[in-house]
C-alpha positions as CSV (number, residue, x, y, z in Angstrom):
1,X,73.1,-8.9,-33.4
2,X,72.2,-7.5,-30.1
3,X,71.2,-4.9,-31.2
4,X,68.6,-6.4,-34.0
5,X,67.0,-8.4,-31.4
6,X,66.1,-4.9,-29.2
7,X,65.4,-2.9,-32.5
8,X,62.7,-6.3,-33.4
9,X,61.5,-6.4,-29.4
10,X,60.5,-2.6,-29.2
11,X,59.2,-2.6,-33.0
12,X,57.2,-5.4,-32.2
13,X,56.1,-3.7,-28.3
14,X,55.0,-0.7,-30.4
15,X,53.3,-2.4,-33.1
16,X,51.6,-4.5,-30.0
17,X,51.0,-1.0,-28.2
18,X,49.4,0.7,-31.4
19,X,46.9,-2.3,-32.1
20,X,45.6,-2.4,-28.5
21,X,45.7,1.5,-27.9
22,X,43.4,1.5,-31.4
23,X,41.3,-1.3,-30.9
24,X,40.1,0.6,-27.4
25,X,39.7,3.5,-29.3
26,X,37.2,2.2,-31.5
27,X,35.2,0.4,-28.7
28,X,35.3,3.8,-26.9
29,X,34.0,5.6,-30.1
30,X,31.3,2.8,-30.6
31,X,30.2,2.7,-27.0
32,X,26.8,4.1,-25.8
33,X,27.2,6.0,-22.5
34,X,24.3,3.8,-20.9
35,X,23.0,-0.1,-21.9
36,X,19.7,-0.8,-21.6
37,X,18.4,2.3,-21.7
38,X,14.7,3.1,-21.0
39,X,13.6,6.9,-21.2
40,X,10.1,7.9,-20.6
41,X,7.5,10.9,-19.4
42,X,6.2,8.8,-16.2
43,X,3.2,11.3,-15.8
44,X,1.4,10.7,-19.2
45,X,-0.8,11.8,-19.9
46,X,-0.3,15.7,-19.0
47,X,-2.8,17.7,-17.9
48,X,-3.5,21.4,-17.1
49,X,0.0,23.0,-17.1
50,X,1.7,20.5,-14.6
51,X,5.4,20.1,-15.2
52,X,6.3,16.6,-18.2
53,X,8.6,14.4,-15.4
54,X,10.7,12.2,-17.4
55,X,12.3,9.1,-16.3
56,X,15.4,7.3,-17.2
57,X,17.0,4.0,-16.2
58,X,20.0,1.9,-17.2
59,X,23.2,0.2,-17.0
60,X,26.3,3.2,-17.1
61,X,28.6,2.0,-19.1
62,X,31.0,5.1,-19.6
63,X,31.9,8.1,-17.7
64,X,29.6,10.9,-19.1
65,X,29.4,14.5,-18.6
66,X,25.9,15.6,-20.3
67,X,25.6,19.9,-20.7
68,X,23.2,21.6,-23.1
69,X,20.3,18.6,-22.9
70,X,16.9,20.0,-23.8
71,X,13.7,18.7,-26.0
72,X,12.2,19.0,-28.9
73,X,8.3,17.7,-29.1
74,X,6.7,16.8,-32.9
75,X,3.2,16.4,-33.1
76,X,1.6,14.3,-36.1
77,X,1.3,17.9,-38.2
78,X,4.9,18.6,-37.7
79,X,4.4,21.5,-35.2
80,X,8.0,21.4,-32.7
81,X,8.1,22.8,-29.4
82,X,11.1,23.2,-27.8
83,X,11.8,21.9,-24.0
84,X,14.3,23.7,-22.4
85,X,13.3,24.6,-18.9
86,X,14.0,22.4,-16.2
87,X,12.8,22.5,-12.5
88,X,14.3,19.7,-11.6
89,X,17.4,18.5,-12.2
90,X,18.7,14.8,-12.4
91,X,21.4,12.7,-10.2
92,X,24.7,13.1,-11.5
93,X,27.7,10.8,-10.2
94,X,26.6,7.4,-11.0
95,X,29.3,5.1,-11.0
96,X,30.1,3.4,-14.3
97,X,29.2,-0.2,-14.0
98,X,25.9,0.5,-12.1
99,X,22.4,0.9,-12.4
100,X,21.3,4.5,-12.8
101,X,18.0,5.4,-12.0
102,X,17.4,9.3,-12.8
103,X,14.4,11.8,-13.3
104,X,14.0,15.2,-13.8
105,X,11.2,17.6,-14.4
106,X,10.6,20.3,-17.4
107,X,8.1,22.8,-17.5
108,X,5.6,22.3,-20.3
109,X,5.5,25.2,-22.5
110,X,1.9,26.6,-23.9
111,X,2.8,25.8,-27.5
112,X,2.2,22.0,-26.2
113,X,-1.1,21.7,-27.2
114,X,-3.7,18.6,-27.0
115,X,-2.4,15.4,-28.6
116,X,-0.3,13.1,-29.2
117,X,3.6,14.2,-29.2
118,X,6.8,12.3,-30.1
119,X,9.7,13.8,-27.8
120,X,13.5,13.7,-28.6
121,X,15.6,14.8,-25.4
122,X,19.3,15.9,-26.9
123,X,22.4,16.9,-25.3
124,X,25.9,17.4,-25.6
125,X,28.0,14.4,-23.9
126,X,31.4,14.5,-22.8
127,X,32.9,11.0,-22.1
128,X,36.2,9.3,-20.9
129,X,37.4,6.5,-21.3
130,X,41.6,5.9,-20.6
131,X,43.2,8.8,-22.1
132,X,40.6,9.2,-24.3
133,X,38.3,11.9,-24.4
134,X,35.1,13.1,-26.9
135,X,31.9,15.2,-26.8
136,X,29.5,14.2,-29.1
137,X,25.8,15.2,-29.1
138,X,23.4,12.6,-28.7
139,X,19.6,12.2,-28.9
140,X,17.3,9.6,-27.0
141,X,14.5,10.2,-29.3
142,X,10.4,8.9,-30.0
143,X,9.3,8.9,-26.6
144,X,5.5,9.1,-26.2
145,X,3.9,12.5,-24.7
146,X,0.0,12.7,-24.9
147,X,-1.5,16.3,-23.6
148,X,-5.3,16.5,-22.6
């Protein structure tokens, strides 16, 4: 009898275990790295061949790793231009659970011509949460770019 009761108890522990190990699973895999996220180019609009200086704030709600980010600009024809040289880098090492507040610089390239340009920044995230652990590439996109 004893040893029905122990068998039932850890059964029921592991059942217990698996639901609550798979429910955090799903919130991890669901779960954006930042809330309230606002990403824009503060000096719009660009002139001359000064550098697009994109700013980003929100609420860091996972620890995030971000390698390979770079942008892709779409004009109303279609044209892309890629983004991928930075001269300034952002802040790294925000604490999850507070407000980050990051910028960084990328040098226009002279494809960007005069217009109005839709930018998507993308980059390869690596976040952890628990034991858990996923890269997944994720895009901020439609942010406004206008070049004179």
């Amino acid at each position: 009898m004893k040893k029905i009761i122990a068998a039932n108890l850890i059964s029921g522990l592991s059942l217990t275990f698996l639901i609550v190990f798979g429910a955090n699973y799903l919130i991890f895999r669901n779960t954006v790295p930042y809330q309230n996220l606002v990403m824009e180019i503060i000096n719009n609009p660009i002139t001359g061949n000064e550098d697009l200086h994109f700013s980003m704030s929100g609420t860091k709600v996972l620890e995030c790793i971000v390698s390979k980010a770079y942008g892709i600009a779409q004009d109303d024809d279609g044209n892309k231009v890629y983004l991928t040289d930075f001269t300034e880098q952002y802040f790294r090492n925000t604490p999850v659970g507070k407000d980050a507040r990051n910028s960084w610089k990328m040098r226009k390239p002279e494809e960007l011509h005069r217009g109005v340009w839709r930018v998507d920044i993308i980059g390869n995230w690596t976040c952890k949460f628990w034991i858990f652990n996923e890269t997944r590439t994720r895009s901020y996109d439609n942010i406004l770019l206008i070049v004179e």
